[in-house]
Backbone as JSON Lines, residues from 0, in Angstrom:
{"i":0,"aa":"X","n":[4.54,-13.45,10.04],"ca":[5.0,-12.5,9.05],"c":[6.52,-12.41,9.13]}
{"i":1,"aa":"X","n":[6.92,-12.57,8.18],"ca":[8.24,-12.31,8.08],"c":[9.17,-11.64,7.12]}
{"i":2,"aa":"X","n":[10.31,-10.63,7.24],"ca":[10.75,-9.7,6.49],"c":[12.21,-10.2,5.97]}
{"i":3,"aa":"X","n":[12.17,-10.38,4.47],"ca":[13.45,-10.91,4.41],"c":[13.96,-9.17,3.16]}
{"i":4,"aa":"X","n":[15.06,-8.92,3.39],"ca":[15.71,-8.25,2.73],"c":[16.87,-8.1,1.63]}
{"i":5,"aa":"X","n":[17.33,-7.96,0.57],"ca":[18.02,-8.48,-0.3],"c":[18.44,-7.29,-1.34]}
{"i":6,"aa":"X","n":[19.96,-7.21,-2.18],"ca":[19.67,-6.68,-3.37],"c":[19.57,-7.75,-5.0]}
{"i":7,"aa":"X","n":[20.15,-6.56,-5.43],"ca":[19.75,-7.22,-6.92],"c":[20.39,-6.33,-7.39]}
{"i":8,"aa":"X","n":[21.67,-6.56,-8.45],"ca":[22.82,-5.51,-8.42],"c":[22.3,-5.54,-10.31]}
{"i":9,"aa":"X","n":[22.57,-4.57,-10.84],"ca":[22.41,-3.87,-12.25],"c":[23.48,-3.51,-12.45]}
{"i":10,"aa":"X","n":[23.67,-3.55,-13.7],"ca":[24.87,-2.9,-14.48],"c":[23.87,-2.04,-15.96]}
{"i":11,"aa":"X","n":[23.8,-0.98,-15.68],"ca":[23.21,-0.08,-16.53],"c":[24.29,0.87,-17.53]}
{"i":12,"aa":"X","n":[23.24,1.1,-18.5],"ca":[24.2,2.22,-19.58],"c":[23.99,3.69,-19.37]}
{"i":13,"aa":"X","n":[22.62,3.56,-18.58],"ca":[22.51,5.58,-18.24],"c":[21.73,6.12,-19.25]}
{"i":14,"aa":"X","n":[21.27,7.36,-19.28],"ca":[21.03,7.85,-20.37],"c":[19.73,7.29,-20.35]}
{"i":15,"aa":"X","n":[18.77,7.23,-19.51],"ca":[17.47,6.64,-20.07],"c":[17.44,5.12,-19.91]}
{"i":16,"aa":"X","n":[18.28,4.29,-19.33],"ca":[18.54,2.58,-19.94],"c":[17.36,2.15,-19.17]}
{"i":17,"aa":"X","n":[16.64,1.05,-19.52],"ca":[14.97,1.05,-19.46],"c":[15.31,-0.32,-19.27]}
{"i":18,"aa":"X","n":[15.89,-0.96,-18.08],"ca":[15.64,-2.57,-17.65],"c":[14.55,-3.28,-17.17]}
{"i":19,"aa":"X","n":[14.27,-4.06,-17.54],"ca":[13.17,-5.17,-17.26],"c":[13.9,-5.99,-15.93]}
{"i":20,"aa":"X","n":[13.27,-5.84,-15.04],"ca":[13.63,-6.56,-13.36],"c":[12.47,-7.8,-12.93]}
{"i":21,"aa":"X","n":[11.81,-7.6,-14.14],"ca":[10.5,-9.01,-13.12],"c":[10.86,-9.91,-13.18]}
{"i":22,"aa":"X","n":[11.78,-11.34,-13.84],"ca":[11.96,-11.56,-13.8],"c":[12.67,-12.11,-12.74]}
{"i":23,"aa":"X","n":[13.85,-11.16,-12.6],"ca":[14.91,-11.25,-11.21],"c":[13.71,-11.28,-9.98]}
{"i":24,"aa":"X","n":[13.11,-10.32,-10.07],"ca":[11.72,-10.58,-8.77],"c":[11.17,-11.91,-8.46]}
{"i":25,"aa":"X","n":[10.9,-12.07,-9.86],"ca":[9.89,-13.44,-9.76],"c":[11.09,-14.73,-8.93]}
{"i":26,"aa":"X","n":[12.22,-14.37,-9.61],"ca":[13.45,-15.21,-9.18],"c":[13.33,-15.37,-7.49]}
{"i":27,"aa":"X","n":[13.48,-14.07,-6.87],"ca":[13.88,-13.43,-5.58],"c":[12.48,-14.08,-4.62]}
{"i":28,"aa":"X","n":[11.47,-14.24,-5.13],"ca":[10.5,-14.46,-4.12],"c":[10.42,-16.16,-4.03]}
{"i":29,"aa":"X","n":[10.63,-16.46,-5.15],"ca":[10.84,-18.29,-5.06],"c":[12.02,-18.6,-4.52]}
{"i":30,"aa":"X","n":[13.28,-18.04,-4.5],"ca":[14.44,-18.3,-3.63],"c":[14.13,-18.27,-2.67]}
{"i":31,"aa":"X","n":[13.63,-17.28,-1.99],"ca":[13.49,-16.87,-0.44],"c":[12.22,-18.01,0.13]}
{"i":32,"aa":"X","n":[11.32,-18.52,-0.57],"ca":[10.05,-19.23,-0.58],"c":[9.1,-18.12,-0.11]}
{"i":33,"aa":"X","n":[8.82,-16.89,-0.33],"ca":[7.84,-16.11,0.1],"c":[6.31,-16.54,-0.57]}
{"i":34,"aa":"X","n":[5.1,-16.55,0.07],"ca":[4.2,-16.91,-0.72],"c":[3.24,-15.94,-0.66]}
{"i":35,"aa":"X","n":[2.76,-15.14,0.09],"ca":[2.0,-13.8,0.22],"c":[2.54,-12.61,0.72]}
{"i":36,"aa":"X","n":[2.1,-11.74,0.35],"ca":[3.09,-10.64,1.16],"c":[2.81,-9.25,-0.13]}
{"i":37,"aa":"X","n":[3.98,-8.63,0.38],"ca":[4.45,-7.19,-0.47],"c":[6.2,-7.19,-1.16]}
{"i":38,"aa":"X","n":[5.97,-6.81,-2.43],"ca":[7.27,-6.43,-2.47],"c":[8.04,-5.15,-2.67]}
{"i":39,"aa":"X","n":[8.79,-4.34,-1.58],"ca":[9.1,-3.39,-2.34],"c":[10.85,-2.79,-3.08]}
{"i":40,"aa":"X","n":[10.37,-2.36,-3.97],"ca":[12.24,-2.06,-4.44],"c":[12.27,-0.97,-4.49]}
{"i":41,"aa":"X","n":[13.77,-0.46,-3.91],"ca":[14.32,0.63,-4.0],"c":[15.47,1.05,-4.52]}
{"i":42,"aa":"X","n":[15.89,1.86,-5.55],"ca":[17.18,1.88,-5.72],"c":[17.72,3.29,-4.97]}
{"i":43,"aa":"X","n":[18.72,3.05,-4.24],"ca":[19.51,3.94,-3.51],"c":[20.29,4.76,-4.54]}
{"i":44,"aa":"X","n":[20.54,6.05,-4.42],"ca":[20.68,7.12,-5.32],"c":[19.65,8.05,-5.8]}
{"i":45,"aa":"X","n":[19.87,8.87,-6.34],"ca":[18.55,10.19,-6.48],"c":[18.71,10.45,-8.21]}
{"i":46,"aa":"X","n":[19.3,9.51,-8.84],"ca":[19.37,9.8,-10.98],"c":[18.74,8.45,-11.15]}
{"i":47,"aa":"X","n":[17.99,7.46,-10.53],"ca":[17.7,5.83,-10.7],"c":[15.72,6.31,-10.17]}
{"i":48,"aa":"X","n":[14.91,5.83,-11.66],"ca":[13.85,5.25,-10.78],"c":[13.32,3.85,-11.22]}
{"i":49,"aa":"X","n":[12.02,3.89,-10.38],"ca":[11.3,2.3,-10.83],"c":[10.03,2.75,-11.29]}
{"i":50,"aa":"X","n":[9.59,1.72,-11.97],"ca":[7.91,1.66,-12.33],"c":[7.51,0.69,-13.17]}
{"i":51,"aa":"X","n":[6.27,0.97,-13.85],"ca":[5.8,-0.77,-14.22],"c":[5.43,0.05,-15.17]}
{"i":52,"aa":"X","n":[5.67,-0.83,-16.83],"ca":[5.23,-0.48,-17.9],"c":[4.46,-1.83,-18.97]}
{"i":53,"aa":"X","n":[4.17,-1.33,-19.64],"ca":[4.79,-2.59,-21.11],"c":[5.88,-2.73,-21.42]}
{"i":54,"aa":"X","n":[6.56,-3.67,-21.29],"ca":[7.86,-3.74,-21.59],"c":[8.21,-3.98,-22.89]}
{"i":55,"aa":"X","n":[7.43,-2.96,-24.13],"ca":[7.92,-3.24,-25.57],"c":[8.33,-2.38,-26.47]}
{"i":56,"aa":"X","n":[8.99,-2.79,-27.46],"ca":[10.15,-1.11,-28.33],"c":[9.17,-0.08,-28.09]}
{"i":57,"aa":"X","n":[7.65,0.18,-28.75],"ca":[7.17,1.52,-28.53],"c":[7.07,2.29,-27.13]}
{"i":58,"aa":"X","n":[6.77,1.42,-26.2],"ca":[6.69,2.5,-24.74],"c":[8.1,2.66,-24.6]}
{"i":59,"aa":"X","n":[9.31,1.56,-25.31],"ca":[10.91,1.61,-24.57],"c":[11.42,3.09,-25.04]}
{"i":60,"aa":"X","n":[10.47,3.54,-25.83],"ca":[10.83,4.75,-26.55],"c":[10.09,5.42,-26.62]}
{"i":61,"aa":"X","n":[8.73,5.86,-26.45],"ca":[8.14,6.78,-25.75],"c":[8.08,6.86,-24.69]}
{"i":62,"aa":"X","n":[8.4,6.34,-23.48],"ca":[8.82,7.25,-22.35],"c":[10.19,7.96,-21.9]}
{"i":63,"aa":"X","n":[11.29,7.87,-22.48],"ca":[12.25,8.67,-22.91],"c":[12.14,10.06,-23.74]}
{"i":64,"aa":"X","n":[10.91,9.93,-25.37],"ca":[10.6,11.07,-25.55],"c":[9.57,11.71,-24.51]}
{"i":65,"aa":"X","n":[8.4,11.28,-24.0],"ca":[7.69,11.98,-23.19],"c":[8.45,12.79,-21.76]}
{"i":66,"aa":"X","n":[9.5,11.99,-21.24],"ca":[10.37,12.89,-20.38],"c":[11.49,13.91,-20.72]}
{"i":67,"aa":"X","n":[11.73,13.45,-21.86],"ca":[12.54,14.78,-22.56],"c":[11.51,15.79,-22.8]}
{"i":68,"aa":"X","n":[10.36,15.46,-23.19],"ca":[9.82,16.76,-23.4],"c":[9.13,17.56,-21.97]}
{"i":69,"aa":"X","n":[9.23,16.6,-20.74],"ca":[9.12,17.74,-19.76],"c":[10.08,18.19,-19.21]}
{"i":70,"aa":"X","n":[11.28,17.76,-19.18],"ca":[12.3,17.49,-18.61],"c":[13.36,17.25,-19.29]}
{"i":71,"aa":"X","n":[13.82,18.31,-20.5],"ca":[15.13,17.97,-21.54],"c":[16.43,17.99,-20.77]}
{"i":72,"aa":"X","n":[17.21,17.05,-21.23],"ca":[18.63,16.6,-21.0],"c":[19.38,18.23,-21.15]}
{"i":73,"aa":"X","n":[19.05,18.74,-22.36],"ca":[19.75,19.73,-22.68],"c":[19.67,21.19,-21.84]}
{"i":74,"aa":"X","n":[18.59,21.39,-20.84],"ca":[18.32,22.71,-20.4],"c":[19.5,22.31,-19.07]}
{"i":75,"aa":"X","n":[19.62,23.66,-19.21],"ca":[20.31,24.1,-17.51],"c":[19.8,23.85,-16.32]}
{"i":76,"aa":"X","n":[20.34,23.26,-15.52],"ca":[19.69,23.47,-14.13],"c":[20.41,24.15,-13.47]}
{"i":77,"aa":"X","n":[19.87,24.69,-12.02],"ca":[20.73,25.11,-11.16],"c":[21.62,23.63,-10.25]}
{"i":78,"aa":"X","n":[20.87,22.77,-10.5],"ca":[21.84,21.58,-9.74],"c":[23.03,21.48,-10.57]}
{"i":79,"aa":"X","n":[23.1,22.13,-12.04],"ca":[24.66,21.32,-12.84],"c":[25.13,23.22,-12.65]}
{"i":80,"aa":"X","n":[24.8,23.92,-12.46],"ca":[25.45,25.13,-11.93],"c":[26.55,25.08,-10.67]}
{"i":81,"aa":"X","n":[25.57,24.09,-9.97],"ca":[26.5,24.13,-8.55],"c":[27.15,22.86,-8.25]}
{"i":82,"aa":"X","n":[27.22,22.11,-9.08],"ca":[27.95,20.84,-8.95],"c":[28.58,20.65,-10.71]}
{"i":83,"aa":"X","n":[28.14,21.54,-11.65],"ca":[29.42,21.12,-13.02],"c":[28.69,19.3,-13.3]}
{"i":84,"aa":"X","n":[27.91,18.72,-13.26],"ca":[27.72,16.95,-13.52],"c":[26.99,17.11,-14.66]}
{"i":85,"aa":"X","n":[26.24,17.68,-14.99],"ca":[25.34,17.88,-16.26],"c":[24.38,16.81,-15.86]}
{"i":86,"aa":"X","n":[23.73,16.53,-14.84],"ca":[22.73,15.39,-14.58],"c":[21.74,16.1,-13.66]}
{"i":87,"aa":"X","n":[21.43,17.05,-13.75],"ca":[20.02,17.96,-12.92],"c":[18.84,17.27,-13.7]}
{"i":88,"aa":"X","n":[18.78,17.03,-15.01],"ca":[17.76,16.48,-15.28],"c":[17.47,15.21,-14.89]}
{"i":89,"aa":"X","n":[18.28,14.32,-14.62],"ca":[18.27,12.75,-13.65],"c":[17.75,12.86,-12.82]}
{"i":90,"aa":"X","n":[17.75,13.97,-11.49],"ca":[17.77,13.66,-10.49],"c":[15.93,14.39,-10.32]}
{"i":91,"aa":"X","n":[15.89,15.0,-11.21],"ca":[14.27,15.86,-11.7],"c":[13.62,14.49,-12.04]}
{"i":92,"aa":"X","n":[13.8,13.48,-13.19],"ca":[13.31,12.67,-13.8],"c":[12.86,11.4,-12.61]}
{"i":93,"aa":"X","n":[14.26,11.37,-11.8],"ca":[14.18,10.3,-10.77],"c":[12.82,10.84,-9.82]}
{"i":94,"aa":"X","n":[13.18,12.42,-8.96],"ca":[11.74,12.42,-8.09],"c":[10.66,12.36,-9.15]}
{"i":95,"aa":"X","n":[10.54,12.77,-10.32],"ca":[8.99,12.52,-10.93],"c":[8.63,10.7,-10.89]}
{"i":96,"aa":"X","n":[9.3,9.96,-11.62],"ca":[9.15,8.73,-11.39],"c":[9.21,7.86,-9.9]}
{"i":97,"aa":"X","n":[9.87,8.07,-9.18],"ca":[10.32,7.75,-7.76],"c":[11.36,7.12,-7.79]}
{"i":98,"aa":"X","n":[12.21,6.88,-6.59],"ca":[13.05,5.42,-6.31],"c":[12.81,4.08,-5.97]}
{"i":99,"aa":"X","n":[11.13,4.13,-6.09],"ca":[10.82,2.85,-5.19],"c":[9.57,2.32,-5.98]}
{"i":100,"aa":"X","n":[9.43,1.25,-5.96],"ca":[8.11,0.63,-6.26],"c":[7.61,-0.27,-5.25]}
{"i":101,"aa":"X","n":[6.26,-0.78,-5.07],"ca":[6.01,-1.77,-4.51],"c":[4.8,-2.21,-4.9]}
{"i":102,"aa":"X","n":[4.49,-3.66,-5.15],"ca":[4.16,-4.88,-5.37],"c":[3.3,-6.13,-4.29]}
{"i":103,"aa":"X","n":[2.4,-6.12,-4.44],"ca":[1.85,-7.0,-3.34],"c":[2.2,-8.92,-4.58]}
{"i":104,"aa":"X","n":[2.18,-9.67,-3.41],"ca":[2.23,-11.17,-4.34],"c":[1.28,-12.19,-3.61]}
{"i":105,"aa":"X","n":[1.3,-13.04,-4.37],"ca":[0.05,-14.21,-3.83],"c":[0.49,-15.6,-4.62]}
{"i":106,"aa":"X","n":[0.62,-16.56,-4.11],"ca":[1.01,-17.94,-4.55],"c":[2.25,-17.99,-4.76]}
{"i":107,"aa":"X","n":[3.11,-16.99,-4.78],"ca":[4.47,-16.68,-5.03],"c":[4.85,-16.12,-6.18]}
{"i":108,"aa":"X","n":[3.84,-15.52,-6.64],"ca":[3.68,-14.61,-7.96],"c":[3.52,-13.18,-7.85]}
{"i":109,"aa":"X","n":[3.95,-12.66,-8.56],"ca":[3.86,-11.01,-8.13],"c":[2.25,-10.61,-8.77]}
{"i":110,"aa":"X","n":[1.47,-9.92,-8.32],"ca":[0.2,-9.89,-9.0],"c":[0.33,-8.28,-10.09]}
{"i":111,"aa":"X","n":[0.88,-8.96,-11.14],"ca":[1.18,-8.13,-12.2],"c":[0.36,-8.28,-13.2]}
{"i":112,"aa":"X","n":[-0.59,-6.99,-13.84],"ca":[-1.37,-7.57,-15.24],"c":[-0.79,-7.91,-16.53]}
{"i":113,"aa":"X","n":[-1.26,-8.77,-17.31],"ca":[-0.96,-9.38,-18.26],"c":[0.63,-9.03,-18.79]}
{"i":114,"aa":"X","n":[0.11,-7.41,-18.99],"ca":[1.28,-6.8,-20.12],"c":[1.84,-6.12,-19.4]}
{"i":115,"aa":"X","n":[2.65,-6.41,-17.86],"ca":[2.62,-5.31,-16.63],"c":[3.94,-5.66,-16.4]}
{"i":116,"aa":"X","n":[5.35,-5.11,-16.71],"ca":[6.6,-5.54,-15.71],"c":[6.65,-4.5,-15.15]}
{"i":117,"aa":"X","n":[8.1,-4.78,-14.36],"ca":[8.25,-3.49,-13.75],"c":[9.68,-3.61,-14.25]}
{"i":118,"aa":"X","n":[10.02,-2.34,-14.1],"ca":[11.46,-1.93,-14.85],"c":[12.1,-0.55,-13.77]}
{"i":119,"aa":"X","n":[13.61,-0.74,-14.11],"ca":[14.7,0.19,-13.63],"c":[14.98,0.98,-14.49]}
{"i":120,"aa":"X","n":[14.77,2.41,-14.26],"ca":[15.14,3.08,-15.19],"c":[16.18,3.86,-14.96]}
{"i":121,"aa":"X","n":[17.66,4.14,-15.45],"ca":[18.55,4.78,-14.97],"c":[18.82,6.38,-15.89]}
{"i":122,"aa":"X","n":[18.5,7.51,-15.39],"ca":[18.82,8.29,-15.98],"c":[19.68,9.5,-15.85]}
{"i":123,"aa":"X","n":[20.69,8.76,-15.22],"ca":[22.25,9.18,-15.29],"c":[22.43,9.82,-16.47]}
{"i":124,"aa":"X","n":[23.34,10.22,-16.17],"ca":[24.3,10.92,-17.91],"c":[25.64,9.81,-18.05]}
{"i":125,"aa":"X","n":[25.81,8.74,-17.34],"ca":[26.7,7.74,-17.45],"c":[26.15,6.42,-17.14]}
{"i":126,"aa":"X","n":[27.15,5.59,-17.44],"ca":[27.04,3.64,-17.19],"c":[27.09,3.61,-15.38]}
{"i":127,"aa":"X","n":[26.28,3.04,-15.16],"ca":[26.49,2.94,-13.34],"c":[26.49,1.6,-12.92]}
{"i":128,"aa":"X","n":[26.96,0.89,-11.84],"ca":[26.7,-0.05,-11.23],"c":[25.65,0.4,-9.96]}
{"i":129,"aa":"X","n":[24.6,-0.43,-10.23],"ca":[23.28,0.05,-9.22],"c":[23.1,-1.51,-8.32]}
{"i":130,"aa":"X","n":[22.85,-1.27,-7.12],"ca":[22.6,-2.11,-6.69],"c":[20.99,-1.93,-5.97]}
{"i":131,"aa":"X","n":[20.02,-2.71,-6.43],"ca":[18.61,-2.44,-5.92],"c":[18.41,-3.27,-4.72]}
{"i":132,"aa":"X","n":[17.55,-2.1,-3.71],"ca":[17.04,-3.1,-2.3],"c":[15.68,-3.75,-3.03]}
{"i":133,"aa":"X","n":[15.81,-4.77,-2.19],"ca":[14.49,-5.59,-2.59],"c":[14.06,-6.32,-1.38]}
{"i":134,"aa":"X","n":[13.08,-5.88,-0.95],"ca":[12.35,-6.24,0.7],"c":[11.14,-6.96,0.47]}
{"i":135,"aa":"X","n":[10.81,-8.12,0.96],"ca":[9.83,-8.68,0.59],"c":[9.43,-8.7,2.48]}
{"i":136,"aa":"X","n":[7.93,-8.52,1.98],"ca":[7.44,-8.71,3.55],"c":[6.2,-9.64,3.29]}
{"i":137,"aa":"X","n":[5.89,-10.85,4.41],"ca":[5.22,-11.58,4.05],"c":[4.99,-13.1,4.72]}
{"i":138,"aa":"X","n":[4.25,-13.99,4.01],"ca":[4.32,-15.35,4.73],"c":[4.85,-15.93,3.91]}
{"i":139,"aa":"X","n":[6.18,-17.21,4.16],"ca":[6.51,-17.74,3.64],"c":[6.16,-19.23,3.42]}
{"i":140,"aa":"X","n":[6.48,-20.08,2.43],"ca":[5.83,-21.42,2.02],"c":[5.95,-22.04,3.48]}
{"i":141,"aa":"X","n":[5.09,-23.0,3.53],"ca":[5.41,-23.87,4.91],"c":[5.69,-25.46,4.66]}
{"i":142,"aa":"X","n":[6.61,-25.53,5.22],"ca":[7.52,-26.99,4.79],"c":[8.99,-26.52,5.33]}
């Protein structure tokens, strides 16, 4: 078993920005040659989460309205009371979603269903440079 560790740096717009990362994954586990295992990502910060959707215009935009409506941009928090950032709802949105996902893989494929990515969602009130951990634990190809 072996643990290799890595990021995967983003350049996001904030505000909800809804990136597609499987790709870069799928990238990350054939670089490294991992062939079974787990993958997990984390993005460091508390306004950034992860999760796995459909990655198409209607969910890219209903899950932005469905979290505004538990969780509007516009209400007060006591976090932008005591820090002035206007981003209490980010950091609400981030623990509901999490910072982390994880992923088991097999053949060197992430075992994702059909219509299944996983995506970064940044919901800052600004453009951020994010850099994601990405830990793969596992057996790697042999050769």
């Amino acid at each position: 078993m072996e643990i290799k560790t890595t990021n995967l740096p983003l350049q996001s717009k904030g505000f909800n920005d809804i990136i597609d990362i499987t790709t870069q994954l799928d990238h990350l586990l054939l670089t490294h040659q991992f062939s079974e295992g787990q993958m997990t990502i984390f993005v460091s910060g508390s306004t950034g989460g992860l999760t796995s959707i459909e990655f198409e215009p209607g969910l890219i935009r209903d899950l932005p309205d469905f979290l505004e409506g538990i969780i509007p941009m516009k209400k007060s928090y006591h976090h932008d009371q005591t820090w002035h950032d206007g981003n209490g709802y980010a950091h609400l949105r981030s623990s509901l979603i999490k910072p982390f996902f994880t992923v088991p893989f097999k053949n060197s494929r992430l075992l994702l269903g059909t219509w299944q990515q996983i995506v970064f969602i940044d919901f800052d009130n600004r453009p951020r440079q994010r850099d994601l951990v990405v830990q793969m634990i596992g057996i790697r190809k042999a050769g």
